[in-house]
C-alpha positions as CSV (number, residue, x, y, z in Angstrom):
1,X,10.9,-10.8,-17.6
2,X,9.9,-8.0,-14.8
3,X,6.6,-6.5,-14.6
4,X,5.2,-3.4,-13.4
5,X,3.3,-3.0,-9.8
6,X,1.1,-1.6,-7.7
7,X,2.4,-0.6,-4.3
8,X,-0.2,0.2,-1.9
9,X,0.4,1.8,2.0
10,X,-1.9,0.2,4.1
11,X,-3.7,2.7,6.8
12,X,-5.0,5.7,4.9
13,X,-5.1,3.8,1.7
14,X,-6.6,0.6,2.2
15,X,-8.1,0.7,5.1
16,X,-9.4,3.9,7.2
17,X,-7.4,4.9,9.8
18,X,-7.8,4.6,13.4
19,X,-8.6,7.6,15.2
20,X,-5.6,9.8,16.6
21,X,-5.8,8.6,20.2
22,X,-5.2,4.8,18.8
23,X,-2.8,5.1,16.8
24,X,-2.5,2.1,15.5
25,X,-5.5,-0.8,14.1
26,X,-5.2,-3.9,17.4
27,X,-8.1,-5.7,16.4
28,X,-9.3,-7.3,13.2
29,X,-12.7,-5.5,13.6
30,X,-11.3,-2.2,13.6
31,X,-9.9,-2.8,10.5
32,X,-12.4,-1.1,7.8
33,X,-11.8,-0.8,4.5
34,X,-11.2,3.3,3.1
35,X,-14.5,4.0,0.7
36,X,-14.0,3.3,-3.0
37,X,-10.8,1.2,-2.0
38,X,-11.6,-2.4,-3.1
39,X,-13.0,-1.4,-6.5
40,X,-9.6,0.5,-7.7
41,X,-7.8,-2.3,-6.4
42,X,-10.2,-4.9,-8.5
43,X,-9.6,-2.4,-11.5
44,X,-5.4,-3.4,-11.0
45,X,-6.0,-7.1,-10.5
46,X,-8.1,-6.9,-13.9
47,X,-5.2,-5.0,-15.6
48,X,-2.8,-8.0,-14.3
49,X,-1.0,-5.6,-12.0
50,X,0.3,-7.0,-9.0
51,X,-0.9,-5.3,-6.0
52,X,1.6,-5.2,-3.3
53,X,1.0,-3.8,0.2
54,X,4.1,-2.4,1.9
55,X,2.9,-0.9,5.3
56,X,5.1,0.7,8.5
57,X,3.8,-1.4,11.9
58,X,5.8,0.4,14.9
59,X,2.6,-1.5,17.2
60,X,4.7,-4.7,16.6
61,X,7.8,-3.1,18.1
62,X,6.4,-0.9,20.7
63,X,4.5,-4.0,21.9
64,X,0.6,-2.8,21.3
65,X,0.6,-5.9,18.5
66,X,1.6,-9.4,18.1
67,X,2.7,-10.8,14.9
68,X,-0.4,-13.1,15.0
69,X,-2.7,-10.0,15.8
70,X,-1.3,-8.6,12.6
71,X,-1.7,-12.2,10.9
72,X,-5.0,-11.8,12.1
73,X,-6.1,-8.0,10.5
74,X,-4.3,-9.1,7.4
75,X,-6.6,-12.1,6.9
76,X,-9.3,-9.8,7.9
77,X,-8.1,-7.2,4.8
78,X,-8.0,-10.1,2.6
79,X,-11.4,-11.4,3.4
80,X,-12.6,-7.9,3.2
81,X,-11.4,-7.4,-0.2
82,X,-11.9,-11.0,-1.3
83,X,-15.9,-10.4,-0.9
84,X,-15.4,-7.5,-2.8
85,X,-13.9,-9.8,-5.4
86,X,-10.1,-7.9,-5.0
87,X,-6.9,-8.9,-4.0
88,X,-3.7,-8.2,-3.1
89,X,-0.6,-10.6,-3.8
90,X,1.3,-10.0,-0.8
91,X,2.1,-8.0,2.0
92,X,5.2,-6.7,3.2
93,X,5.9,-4.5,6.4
94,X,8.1,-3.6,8.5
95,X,7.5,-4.1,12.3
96,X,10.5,-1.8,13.7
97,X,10.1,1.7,15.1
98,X,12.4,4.9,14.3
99,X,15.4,4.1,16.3
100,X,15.4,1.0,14.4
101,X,18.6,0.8,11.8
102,X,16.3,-1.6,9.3
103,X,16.1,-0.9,6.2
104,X,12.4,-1.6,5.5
105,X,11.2,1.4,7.9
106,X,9.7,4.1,5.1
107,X,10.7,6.4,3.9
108,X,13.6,3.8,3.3
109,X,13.0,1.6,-0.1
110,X,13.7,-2.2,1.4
111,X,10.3,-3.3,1.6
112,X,9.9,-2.8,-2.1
113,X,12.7,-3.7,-3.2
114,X,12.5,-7.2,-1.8
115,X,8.5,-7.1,-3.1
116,X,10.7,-6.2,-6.4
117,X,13.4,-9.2,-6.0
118,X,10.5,-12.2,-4.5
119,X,7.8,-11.5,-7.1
120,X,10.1,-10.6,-10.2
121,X,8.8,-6.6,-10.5
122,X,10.7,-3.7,-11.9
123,X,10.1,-0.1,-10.0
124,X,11.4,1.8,-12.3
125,X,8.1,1.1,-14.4
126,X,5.7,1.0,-11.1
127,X,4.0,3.0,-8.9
128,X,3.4,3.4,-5.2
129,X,0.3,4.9,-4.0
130,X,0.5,6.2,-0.2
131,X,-0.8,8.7,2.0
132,X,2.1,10.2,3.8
133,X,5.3,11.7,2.1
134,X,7.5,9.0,4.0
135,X,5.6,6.6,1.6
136,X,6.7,8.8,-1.1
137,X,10.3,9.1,-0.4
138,X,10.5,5.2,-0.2
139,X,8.8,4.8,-3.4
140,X,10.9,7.2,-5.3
141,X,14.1,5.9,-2.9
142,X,13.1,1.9,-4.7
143,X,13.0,3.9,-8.1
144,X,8.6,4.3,-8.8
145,X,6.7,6.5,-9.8
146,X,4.3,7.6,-7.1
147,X,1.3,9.0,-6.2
148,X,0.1,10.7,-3.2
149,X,-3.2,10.5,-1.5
150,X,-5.0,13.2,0.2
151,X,-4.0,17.3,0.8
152,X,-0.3,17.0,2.4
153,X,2.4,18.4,-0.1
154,X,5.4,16.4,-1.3
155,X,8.0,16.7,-3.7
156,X,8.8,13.6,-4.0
157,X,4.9,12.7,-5.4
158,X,4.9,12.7,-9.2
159,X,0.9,13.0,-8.8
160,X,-1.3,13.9,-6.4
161,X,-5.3,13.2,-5.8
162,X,-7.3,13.9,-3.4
163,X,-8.8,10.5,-2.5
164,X,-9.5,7.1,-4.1
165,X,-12.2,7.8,-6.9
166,X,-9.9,10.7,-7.9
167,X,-7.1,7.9,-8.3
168,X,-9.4,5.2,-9.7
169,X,-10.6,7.9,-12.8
170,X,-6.7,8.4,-13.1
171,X,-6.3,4.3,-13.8
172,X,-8.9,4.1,-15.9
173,X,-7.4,6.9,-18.0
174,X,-3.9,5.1,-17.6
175,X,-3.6,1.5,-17.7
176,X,-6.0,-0.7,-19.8
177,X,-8.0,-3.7,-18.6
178,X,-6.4,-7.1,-19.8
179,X,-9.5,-7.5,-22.6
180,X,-9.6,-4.2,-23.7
181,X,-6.2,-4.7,-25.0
């Protein structure tokens, strides 16, 4: 039987994001989780929604990251969250840039629809939260429902909030805790 899912983008959503010049997060101790962040995602992992991360990395293909340096942040995001008593099941990116002919680059839907395929999860009963109407499009692309963070428009968003504790009083509305049920 499938289950429904949580589909998180990474910078802007989990964690906040480098300033402009960077570009992209290099180090595990730039990587800082976004305010309000680990407590909505502690609020899915009590509802028994499986929180996926699906994140763009062009650093990887432009050569600013290895794979290990993104290892590395991603065990730093999980120790982050882990003390916060939060966790995500997996995480998916894609490590190509724009030229690239993948299809796991969003706005294209392949990183969650092999999240959907490995971990047994239907989108048409999920949702994706992100911060940038590419995440959108790929999210509606794989078939969710999705939700869009901050002030930029976007069709393709079925909701829109203007930051995390916006989103977390829309869960709490939405989906019930596993022993409130």
């Amino acid at each position: 039987m499938t289950r429904a899912a949580i589909f998180l983008d990474r910078d802007g959503v989990i964690n906040i994001p480098p300033p402009p010049e960077e570009r992209y997060i290099t180090r595990p101790g730039d990587f800082h989780l976004m305010p309000g962040i680990a407590g909505l995602i502690r609020f899915f992992n009590e509802t028994d929604l499986p929180v996926i991360v699906v994140t763009n990395q062009k650093c990887l293909a432009i050569g600013r990251l290895t794979s290990e340096g993104l290892d590395a942040i991603h065990a730093r995001m999980h120790a982050l969250l882990s003390a916060e008593n939060a966790h995500v099941e997996a995480v998916y990116h894609c490590p190509h840039d724009e030229t690239a002919r993948c299809d796991c680059r969003k706005p294209k839907p392949g990183m969650i629809l092999r999240a959907a395929r490995e971990h047994d999860l239907d989108p048409q009963i999920s949702w994706l939260i992100g911060d940038q109407p590419r995440d959108c499009a790929a999210g509606k692309a794989a078939g969710c429902r999705t939700l869009l963070l901050g002030r930029q428009s976007c069709q393709e968003a079925d909701l829109q909030m203007d930051d995390i504790f916006a989103t977390m009083a829309w869960a709490r509305k939405n989906f019930q805790k596993k022993q409130e049920r």
